[in-house]
Each structure stands twice: as C-alpha cells, then as structure tokens.
C-alpha positions as CSV (number, residue, x, y, z in Angstrom):
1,X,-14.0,-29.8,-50.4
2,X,-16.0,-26.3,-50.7
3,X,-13.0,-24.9,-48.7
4,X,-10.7,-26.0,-51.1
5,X,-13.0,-24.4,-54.1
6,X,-13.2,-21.3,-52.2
7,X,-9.3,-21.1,-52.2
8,X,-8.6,-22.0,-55.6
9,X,-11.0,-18.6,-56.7
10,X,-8.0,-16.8,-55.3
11,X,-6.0,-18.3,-57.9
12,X,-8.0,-17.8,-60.9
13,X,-6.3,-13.8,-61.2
14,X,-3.0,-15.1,-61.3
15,X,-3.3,-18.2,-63.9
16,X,-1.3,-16.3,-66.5
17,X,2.1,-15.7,-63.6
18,X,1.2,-18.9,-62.6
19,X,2.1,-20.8,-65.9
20,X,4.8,-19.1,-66.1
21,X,6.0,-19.9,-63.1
22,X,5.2,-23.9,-63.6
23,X,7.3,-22.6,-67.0
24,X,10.2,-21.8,-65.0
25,X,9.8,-25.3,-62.6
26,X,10.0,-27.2,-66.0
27,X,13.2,-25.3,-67.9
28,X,15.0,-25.4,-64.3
29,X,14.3,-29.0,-64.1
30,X,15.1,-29.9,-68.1
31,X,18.4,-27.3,-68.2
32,X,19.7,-29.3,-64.7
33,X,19.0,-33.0,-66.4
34,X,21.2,-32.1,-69.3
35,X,24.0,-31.3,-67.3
36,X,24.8,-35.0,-66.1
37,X,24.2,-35.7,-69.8
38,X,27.0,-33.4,-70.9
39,X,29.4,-34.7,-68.3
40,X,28.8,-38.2,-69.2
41,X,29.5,-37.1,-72.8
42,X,32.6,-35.1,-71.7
43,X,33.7,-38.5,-69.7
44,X,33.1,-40.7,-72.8
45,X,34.9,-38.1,-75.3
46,X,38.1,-38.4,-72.7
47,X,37.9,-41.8,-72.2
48,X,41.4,-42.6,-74.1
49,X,42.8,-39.8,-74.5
50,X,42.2,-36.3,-72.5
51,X,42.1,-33.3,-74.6
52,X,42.2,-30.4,-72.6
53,X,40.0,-28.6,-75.6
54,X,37.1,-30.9,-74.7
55,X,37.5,-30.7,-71.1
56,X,37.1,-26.7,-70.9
57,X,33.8,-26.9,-73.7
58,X,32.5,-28.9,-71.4
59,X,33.0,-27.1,-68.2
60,X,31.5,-23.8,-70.3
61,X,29.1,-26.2,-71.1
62,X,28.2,-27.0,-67.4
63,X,28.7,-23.6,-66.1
64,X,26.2,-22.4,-68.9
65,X,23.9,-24.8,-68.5
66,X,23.5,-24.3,-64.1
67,X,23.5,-20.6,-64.8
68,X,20.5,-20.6,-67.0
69,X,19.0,-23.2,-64.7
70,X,19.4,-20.3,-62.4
71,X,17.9,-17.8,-63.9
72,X,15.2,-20.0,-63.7
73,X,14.9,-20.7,-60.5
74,X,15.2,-17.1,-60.2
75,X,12.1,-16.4,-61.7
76,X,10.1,-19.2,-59.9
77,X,10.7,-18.1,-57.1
78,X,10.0,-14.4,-57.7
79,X,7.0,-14.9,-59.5
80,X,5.4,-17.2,-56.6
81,X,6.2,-14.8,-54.1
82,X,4.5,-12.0,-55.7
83,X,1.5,-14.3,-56.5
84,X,1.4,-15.6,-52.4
85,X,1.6,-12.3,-51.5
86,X,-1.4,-10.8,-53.6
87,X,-3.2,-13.6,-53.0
88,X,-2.5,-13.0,-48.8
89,X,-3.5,-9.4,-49.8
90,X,-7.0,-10.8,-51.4
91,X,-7.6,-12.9,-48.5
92,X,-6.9,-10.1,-45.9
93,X,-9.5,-7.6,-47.8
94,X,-11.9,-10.4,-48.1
95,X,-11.5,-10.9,-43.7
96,X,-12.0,-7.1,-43.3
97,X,-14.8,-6.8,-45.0
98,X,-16.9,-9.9,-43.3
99,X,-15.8,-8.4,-40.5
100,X,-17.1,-5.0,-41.3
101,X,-20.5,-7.0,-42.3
102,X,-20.8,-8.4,-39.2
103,X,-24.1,-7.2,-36.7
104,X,-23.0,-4.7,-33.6
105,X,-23.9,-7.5,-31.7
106,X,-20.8,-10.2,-32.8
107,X,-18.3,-7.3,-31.7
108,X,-19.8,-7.0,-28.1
109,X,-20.3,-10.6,-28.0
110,X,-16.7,-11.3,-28.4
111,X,-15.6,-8.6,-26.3
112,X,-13.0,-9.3,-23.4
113,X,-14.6,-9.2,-20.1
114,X,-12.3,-7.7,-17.2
C-alpha cells in the first residue's frame, strides 16, 4: 500500500489535466448515449409515414453528435498521454538521482565479473 501512495505523489502535479481529462471520458460517454436516443426518436417520428426531412435532421443529428464525441475522445487521449509521459519523465529523474546517491561501493558491487 505505501507503493501505491508513493505513485499517486506523481499524480498530484497533474490533477488540474487530469479532470479534464475524466471531463472528456464523461462528455464522450454522454454525447455517444444520446445518439441511440436520437435514432430511436428518428424511428418513432417515421414510424407511419417517412419524411425524408426528418430522416436527414436526424442523420445531421447523428453525424454531429459522433463528431463532438470525437473531439472528445480526442482530447482524452491527448491529455493522458502528455500526463503518462511527464509522469515517466518524473519517475526517470527520481531513478537517476537515487542512483547518483548511491555509495561507490553499490556500483562495484553490481559490477559484471568477466
């Protein structure tokens, strides 16, 4: 468990890009629920009769609706790769230096013998 505290410190920076991020997860989920919702309603509207009108507003509809969900994803995605790799950055300069701490004695101790 004090692993795990140890590698949510590395989060702490990043809470500000992370909300966002769990921002983004939310609106791409919400905007790609409402489409079945607007296809049902676009089935229900055409039930009797099609109207051609109602048909195409709801394809916009549709199309609008996946390409905000998009741009959503979009942004998830970019703004947890930038956070994983600052974070693998952190991590890295936190290794080096332990290892620069480290006594002369740990380098010739793990020193390949030929």
């Amino acid at each position: 468990m004090n692993d795990l505290r140890k590698l949510v410190s590395y989060f702490r920076p990043y809470r500000f890009s992370l909300t966002v991020a769990i921002s983004c997860i939310l609106g791409y989920v919400l905007f790609n629920l409402s489409i079945p919702l607007v296809v049902g309603r676009a089935i229900d509207a055409n039930w009797t009769d099609v109207n051609w009108t109602k048909l195409t507003i709801a394809a916009i509809k549709v199309l609008g609706l996946s390409a905000v969900g998009g741009f959503f994803l979009f942004l998830q995605r970019s703004i947890i790769n930038r956070i994983s790799r600052h974070i693998e950055y952190d991590l890295r300069q936190d290794f080096y230096a332990h290892l620069v701490d480290q006594p002369l004695s740990f380098s010739t101790s793990i020193a390949p013998v030929i």
